[in-house]
C-alpha positions in Angstrom: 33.8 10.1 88.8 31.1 9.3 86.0 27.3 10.4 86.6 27.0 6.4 87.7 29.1 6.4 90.3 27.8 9.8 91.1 24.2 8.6 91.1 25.2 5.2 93.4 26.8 7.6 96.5 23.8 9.7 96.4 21.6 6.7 96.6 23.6 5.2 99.3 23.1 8.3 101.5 19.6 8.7 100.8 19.8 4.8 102.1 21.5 6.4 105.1 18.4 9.4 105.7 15.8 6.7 107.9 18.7 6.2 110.6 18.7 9.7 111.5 15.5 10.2 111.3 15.0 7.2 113.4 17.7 9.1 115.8 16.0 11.9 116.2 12.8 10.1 117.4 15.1 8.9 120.2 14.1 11.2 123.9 17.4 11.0 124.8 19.2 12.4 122.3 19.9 15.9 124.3 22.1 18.6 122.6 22.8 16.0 119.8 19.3 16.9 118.8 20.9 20.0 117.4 23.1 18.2 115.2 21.3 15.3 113.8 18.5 17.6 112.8 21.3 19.5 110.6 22.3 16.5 109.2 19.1 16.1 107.7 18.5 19.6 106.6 22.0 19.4 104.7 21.3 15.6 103.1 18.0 16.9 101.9 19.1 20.2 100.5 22.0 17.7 98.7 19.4 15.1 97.9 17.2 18.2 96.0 20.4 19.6 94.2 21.0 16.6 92.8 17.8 16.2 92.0 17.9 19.5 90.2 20.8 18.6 88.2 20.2 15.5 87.3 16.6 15.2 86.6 14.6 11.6 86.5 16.9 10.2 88.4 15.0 9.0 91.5 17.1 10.7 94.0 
């Protein structure tokens, strides 16, 4: 996988980031709360490593 390819996933899950925040607004989300709030915490720790690594990139 070339830094491209690399750069287009990563911009198609930060793509992804609004529907789980969106999720999370819901009141009835119960114990999937839990999860979906991991989810983000994991995409943005990805979303900054990349970052890191690949500086100026937008991600």
């Amino acid at each position: 996988m070339d830094k491209q390819e690399l750069q287009q996933k990563v911009k198609a899950i930060q793509s992804k980031r609004e529907v789980l925040v969106r999720l999370l607004a819901q009141p009835e989300l119960g114990t999937l709360r839990i999860d979906v709030t991991q989810a983000l915490e994991e995409m943005d720790d990805l979303l900054a490593e990349f970052a890191q690594v690949f500086p100026g990139t937008g991600a």
